[in-house]
N, C-alpha and C positions, 0 to 999 in steps of 0.2 A: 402512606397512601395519600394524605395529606398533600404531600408535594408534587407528587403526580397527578392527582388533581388540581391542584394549580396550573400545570402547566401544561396539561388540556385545558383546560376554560381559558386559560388571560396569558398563553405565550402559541401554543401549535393550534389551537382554535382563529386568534387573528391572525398568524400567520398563514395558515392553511387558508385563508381567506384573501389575504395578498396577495397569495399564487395565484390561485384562482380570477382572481382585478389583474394582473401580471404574469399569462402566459410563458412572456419571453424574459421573466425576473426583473430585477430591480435594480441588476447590478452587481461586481465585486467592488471592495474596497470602500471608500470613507462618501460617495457616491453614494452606494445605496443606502449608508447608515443613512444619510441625510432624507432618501425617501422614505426609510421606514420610520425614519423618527418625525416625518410628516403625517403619514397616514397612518401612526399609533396616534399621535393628539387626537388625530380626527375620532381615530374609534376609542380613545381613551385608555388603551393597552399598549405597553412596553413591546414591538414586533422584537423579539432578541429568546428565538423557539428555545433555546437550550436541546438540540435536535440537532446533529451533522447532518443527517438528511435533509431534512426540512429546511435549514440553513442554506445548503448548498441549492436546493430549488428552490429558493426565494429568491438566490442572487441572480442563479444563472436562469433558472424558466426551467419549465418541464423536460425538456431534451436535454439542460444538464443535469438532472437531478437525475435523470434514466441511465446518464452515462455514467453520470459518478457511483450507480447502486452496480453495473454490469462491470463497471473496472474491478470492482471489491468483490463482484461473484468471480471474477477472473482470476484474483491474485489469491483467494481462496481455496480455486482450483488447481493452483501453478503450486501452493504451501503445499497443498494436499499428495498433490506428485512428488514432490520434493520432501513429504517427509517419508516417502518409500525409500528413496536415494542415499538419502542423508538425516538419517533420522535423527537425532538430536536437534538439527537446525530447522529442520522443515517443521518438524511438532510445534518446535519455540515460535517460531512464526504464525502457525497457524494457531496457535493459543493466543498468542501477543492479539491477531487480528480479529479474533471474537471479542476478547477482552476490550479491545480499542472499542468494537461496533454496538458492545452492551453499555460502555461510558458514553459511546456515540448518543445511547436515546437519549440521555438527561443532561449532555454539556458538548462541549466541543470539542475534543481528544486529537482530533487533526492538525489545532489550528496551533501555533505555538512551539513552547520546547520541546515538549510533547511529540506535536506532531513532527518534528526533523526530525527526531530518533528514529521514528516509527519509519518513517519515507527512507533514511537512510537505510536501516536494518534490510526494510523492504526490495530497495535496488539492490542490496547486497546479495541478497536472498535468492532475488531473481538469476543473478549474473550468476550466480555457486551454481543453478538451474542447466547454465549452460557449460559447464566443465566436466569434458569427457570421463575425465577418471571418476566422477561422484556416478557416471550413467554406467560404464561399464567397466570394470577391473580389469577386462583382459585388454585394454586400451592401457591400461596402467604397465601392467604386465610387459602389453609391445613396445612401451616405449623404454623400462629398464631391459628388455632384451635386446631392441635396440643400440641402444648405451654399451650393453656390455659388449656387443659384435664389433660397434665401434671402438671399444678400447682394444679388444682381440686383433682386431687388423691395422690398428697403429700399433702394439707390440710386435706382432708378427713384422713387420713392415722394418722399425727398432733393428731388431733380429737380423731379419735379411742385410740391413744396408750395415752391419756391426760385425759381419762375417765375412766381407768384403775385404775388409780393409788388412 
């Protein structure tokens, strides 16, 4: 409890506070470090929320911070469909992506090695979303009956020009 109260008082307190001075954020990249590590001397606090959310609207200002919370209500929705489909991958994603967003309150789980796995998994995830045979089997189905028609009418074919001769 300890630590989370620390980090309301003297990390998501002054940062919540530099959003608030900084609408449109502060910045990504080595840029904004350098405003936040200006306007922490000032107020005497380390701006560094340990927060993904909070982080992310610090950099980018309220309108990223809204888009970054509705992308992750998105890809939550898209797990969630996907683990009807394909159910072992869609759960793992969808567990993987609580688990990201509960390490999200207290550090940064996106930014790093961390977070490539996660972003890769995720596109993967997404793209499995869109392959007919995980949405309907009889897509599966038509495409080996398919196959098999095509093999039937090149033997037949075989046949015919083999009886000729």
């Amino acid at each position: 409890a300890g630590s989370i109260n620390d980090r309301a008082e003297n990390k998501w307190g002054p940062a919540l506070e530099m959003i608030k001075g900084n609408p449109l954020g502060v910045g990504i990249g080595y840029g904004s470090q350098t405003i936040a590590k200006t306007e922490a001397a000032q107020s005497g606090f380390l701006v560094q929320p340990h927060n993904e959310l909070i982080q992310k609207t610090l950099e980018t200002g309220y309108l990223g911070g809204l888009v970054f919370l509705l992308f992750f209500i998105a890809l939550y929705k898209d797990f969630l469909k996907l683990s009807s489909i394909e159910r072992s991958f869609g759960w793992a994603m969808l567990s993987g992506t609580i688990a990201f967003w509960l390490c999200g309150m207290v550090n940064l789980p996106f930014c790093g090695a961390s977070g490539l796995v996660y972003w890769s998994l995720a596109g993967t995830a997404l793209a499995a979303k869109n392959i007919p045979v995980l949405h309907d089997k009889s897509a599966y189905q038509n495409a080996i009956d398919a196959d098999k028609n095509n093999n039937l009418v090149m033997q037949s074919e075989t046949c015919a020009s083999g009886n000729r001769e």
